[in-house]
N, C-alpha and C positions, 0 to 999 in steps of 0.2 A: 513255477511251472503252471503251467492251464490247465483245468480238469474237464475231464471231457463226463458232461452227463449224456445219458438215453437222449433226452430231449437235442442236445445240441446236436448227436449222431442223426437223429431224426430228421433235423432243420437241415443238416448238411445234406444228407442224402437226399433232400426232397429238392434242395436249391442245385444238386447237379442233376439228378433227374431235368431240370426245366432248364437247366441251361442245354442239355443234350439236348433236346426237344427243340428249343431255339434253336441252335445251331442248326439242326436238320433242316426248320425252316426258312432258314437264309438260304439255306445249300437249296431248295426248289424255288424260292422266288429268282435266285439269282439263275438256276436257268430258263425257269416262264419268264425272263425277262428279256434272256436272248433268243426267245421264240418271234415267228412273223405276229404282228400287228392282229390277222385275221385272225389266224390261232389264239391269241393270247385272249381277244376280246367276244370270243364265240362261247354260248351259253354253256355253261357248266351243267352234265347232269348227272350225279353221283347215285350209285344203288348203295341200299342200305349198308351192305358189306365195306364199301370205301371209308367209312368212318373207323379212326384211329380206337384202341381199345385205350387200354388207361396205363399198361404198364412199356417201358421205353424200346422196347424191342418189337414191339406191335405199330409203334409209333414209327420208327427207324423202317420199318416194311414199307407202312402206311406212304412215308415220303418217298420214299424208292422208287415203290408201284406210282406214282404219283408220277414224281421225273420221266419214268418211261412211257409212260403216257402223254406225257407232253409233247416229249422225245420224239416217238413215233407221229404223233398228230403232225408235226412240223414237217417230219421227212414226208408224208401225204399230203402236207398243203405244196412242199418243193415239186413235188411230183406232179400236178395241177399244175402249176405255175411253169412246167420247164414243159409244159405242151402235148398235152395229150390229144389237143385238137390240132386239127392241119391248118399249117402257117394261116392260108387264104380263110377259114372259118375262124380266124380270132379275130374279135374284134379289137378295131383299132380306135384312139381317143378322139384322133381329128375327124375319122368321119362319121363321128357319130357326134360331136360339140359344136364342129363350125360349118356353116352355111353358105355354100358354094355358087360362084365364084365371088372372092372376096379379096381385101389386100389385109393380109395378115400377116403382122409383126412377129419379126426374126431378129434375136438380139443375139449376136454376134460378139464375144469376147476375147480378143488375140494379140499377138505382142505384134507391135509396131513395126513392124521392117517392113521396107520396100513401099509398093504402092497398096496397103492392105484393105483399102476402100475401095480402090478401083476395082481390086481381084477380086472382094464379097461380092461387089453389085454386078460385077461379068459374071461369076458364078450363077446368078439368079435368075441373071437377065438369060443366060443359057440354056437354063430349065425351064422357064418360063416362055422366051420367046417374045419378049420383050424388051424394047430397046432400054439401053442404060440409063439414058439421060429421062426417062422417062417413070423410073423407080424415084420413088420415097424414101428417103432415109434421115437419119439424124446422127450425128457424132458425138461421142466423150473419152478425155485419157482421163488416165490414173493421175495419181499425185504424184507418181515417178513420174508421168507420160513412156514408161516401160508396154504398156497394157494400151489397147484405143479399142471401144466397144461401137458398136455399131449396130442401130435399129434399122433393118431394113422392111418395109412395108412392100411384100412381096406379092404381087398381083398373084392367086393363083387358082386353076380355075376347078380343080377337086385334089380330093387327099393324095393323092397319088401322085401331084404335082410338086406338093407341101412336102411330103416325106422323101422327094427327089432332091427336092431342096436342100435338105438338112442334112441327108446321105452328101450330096458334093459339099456342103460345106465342111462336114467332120474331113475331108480329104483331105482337106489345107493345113500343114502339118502347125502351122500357127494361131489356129483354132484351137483353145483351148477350152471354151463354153460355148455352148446354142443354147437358147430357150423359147 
């Protein structure tokens, strides 16, 4: 039989103490983990009180308060993010990155049926207002040839035209990427 001295009680109880402690904090990186980007990387600023005391139950708080802090931060960046400003006052990528009128590339990825070149380039050519034969594009299939992608070089002459663009192409139920 084993004999259990003071000391080894001591070592035991200090080595579950710190495995508690650990585990708590796997249990808060694993959800700052599934926080937004902005969230997670936005500066930390702790008041003196937010520091853990020394015994497991203080600890065990400490990560809690911790979590619901994060918790919350997240539901406040959602909130932000799901438009507190009106549709027309958010800003948009393309009109703020690309420089108008331009031919800007539309790469189009969809399964193969039918005439799915001619249908991309009507598409654009419709929003645009430009004849067909007169777009740029470039072709690729898959290694099944299942998939054919298509670079369209979309004449267009502000955002509004681009984002018209990309609105009819998601239409096309064989659309399965834009970028």
């Amino acid at each position: 039989p084993a004999v259990c001295t003071s000391s080894s009680l001591t070592s035991l109880g200090i080595i579950m103490k710190s495995l508690t402690i650990l585990s708590l904090l796997v249990l808060e990186a694993s959800a700052f983990v599934s926080l937004p980007f902005a969230v997670r990387h936005r500066p930390q600023t702790l008041s003196p009180r937010a520091e853990p005391d020394s015994d497991s139950d203080s600890v065990s708080n400490f990560v809690r308060r911790r979590i619901s802090e994060n918790l919350e931060d997240a539901e406040r960046a959602k909130a932000t993010r799901e438009g507190d400003e009106e549709p027309e006052q958010q800003s948009r990528v393309f009109d703020r990155l690309v420089e108008y009128p331009c031919e800007f590339q539309i790469k189009v990825i969809g399964l193969r049926q039918g005439q799915f070149t001619s249908d991309m380039l009507g598409i654009v050519s419709r929003v645009t207002g430009v004849e067909v034969d007169s777009i740029k594009f470039k072709l690729a299939l898959s290694k099944t040839e299942k998939y054919q992608s298509i670079s369209i070089f979309a004449p267009v002459k502000n955002a509004d035209m681009l984002y018209e663009c990309y609105d009819a192409l998601s239409k096309d139920p064989r659309v399965k990427f834009k970028f």
